[in-house]
N, C-alpha and C positions, 0 to 999 in steps of 0.2 A: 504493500500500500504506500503510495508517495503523501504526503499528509501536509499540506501550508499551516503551520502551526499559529499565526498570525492572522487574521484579516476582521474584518466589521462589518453590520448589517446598518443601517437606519431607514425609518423616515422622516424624512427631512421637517425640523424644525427650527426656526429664526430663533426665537431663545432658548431650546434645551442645545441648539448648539452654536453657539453662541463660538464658538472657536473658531470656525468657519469663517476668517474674517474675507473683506472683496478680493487677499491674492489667489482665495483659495475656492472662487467660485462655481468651478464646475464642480464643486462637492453638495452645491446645493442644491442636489434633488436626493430623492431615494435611491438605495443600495439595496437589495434583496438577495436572498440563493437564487433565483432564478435571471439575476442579474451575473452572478458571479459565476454558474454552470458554465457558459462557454466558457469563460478563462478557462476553469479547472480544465475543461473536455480538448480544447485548444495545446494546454499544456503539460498532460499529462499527470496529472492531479489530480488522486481519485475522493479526499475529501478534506476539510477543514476546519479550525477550530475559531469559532467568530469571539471577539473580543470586545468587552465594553467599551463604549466612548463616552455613553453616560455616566453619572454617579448617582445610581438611582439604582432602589429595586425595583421599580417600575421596567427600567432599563434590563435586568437580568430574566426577568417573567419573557419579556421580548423576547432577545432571543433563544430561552428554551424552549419556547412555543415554534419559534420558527426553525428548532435545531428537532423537536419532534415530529416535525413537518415535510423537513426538508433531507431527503438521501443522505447527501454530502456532507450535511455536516455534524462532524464526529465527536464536536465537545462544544464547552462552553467557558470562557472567563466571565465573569460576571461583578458587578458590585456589591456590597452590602457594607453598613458601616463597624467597622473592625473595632473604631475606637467606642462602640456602644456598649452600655452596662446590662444591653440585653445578647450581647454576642451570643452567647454559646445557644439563647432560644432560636434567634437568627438561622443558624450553624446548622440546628437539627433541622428547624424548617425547609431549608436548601437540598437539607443530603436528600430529602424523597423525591429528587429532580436526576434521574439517572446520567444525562449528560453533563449534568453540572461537572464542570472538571478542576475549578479552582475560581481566586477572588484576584481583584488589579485594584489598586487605587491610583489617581493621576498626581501622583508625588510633585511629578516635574513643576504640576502648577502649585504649588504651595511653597508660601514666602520665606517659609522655614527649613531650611535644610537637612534640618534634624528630625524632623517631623516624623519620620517613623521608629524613633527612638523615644516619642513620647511612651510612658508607661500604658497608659489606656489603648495606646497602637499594638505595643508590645503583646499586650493582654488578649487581643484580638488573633495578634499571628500566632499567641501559643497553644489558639483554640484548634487551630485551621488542622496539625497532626491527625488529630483525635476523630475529624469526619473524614480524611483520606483526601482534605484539598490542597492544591499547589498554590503558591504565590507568584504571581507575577510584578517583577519590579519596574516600573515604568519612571523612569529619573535624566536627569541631568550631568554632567561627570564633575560638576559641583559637587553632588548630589551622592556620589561614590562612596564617600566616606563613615557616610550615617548607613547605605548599603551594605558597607563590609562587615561592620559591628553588627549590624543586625543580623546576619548570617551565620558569625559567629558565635553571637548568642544562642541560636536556633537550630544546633549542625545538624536534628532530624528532621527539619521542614525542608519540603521541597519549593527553592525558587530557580526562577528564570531571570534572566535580564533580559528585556524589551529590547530593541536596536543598538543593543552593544553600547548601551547608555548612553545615546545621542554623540558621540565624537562630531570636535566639526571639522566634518570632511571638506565644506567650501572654502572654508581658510588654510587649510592642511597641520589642524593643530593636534600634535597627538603623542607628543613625550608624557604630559602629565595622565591625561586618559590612559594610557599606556600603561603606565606603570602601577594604576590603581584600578585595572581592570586585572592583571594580572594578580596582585592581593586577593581581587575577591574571587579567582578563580581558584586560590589556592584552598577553597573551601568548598570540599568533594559533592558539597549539596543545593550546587548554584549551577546552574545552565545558560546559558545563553539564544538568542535569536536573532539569526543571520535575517535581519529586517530592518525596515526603515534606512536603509543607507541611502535611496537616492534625493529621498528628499533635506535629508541631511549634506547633500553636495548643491553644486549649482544647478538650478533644475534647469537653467536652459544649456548650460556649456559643461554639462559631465563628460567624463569618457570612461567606459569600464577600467582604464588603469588605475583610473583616482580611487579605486575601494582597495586595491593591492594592501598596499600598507597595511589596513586599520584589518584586512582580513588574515591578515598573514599574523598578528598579535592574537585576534582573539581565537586562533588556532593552534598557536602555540600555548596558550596559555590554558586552554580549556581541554583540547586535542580532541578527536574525532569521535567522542561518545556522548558527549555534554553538549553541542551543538545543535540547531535545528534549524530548516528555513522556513520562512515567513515572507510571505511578500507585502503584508500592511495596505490590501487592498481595501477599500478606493482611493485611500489616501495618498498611496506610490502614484497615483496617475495624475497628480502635483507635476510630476518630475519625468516620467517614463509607460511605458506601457507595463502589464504585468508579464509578458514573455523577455524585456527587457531586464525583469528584476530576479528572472527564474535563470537566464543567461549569465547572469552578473555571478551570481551565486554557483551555477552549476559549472560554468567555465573554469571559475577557480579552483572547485573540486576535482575538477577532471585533468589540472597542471599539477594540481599540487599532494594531495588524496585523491587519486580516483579510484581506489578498493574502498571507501566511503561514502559514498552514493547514495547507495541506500539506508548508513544510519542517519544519514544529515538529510535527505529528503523525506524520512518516514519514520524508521524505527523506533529515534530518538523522542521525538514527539511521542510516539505512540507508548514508550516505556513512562520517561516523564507525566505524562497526563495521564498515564494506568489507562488507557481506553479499553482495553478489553473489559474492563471491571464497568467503566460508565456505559458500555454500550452493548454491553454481552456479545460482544465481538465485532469489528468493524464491519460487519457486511452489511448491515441493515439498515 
C-alpha cells in the first residue's frame, strides 16, 4: 500500500479559515476525497491520512464522517483540546471513532514557544498512550526546542514532525534547523514527514535541487524507518502540482535509498498510525 500520510479535506469557510489569506487564494473553495481521488489514482497512491486545519471538534467529526465515507482514506488527525481538564472524557469519547488515528494542535501559530510544555498541555499528551493515539507536531524551528523536551519527557508517545519543522528553504537557512532536528531525532519515538517543502521554498522559482540539503539531514538523522511522505494536499498546490511533490520526494529516494521505497511511501505510515488496528486492515 503506498499511503500520503499528510493531506486535508475542507469546506471552504471565510472565518473558520481564516489563514487562507489573498496569496493563498485558490484554496478558497472546497477540498473533498472525491476531489483528491484522481491525485491518489494519477499517482499511484492507494490511500490517505487527512489532517486537521481546524481547531475544532466540530472539525474532527468532519473528517471521520468523511474518512467513513470515503475508500481512500485510511486514518484520521484530528483536534480536541489537550490542554482541557476534561481530557481523558474527551480521549475515551474519540477512541469509538475507529479511524481516528491520533491529535495535531497548530503550535506554529501560538505566541508562545513553549506552549507545549505548558503543564495542562503536558497532561493532555500523557493521556494520548493510554487510547493508542499518535501526536503530530506541527511547529516552527523556533519552535524545536520546546519539541525536543517534550519528546523527551514522553519516550512512549508516539510523535511525528509535520514538514520537517518548517526549515526555510527560500532563504537556504538550515545550520541551526539542522542541528536541532537532529537532537530530536535522536529520540527513537519521533518521526518525521517528508511534507510541506514546496511551499516552504519559492513557490514561483523552486527547482527540485533546492530540497537536497534539508532532505539529505533529515535522512540522516532519522534514516529510513522513521520517515514518511506526505504531500500537504491542497495546500502544496500554493507552490506545485501534487505529482511534483510525489517527484521531489520519490526522486530523492531513488538517488539516494532506493531499497526504501516502500517504507517511506507506505509502511512507515502504516506502522506509525497502527492502521491495521484503526481500520481492520487497509482494504476497506
Amino acid at each position: 500500500m503506498n499511503i500520503d500520510s499528510h493531506q486535508h479535506f475542507w469546506r471552504y469557510d471565510p472565518a473558520r479559515h481564516a489563514w487562507i489569506d489573498e496569496s493563498m487564494g485558490l484554496l478558497k473553495r472546497d477540498f473533498l476525497p472525491e476531489d483528491l481521488a484522481s491525485e491518489l489514482d494519477a499517482n499511484g497512491i492507494d490511500a490517505s491520512i487527512a489532517v486537521q486545519a481546524d481547531q475544532s471538534e466540530e472539525e474532527t467529526l468532519f473528517l471521520l464522517d468523511l474518512a467513513e465515507r470515503a475508500r481512500g482514506v485510511a486514518g484520521v488527525v484530528g483536534w480536541t483540546d489537550l490542554a482541557s481538564a476534561r481530557i481523558e472524557e474527551r480521549l475515551r469519547f474519540f477512541s469509538q471513532y475507529r479511524k481516528l488515528c491520533g491529535f495535531r494542535h497548530v503550535v506554529q501559530s501560538e505566541p508562545d514557544d513553549d506552549f507545549m510544555l505548558r503543564p495542562e498541555f503536558m497532561r493532555g499528551i500523557s493521556r494520548l498512550r493510554e487510547f493508542g493515539f499518535a501526536y503530530d507536531i506541527l511547529i516552527y524551528p523556533k519552535q524545536l526546542p520546546a519539541a525536543i523536551e517534550l519528546a523527551g519527557r514522553f519516550p512512549g508517545q508516539r510523535f511525528v514532525v509535520d514538514h520537517l519543522a518548517k526549515p526555510e528553504i527560500k532563504t537556504k537557512s538550515i545550520s541551526a534547523w539542522a542541528a536541532r532536528i537532529g537532537s530530536i531525532a535522536r529520540n527513537p519515538n519521533v518521526h518525521c514527514k517528508l511534507s510541506g517543502l514546496l511551499t516552504e521554498a519559492d513557490w514561483r522559482g523552486w527547482t527540485p535541487a533546492d530540497f537536497d540539503a534539508y532532505l539529505d539531514v533529515v535522512f540522516e538523522a532519522f534514516g529510513v524507518d522513521r520517515l514518511m511522505f506526505g504531500s500537504d494536499w491542497p495546500v502544496c498546490l500554493l507552490a506545485g502540482s501534487y505529482e511534483q511533490v510525489r517527484q521531489i520526494v520519490e526522486g530523492y529516494v531513488d538517488r539516494n535509498a532506493p531499497g526504501a521505497r516502500e517504507k517511506i511511501f507506505g509502511e512507515n505510515a502504516s506502522r506509525f498510525y497502527d492502521l491495521k488496528a484503526h481500520t481492520n486492515g487497509l482494504a476497506d
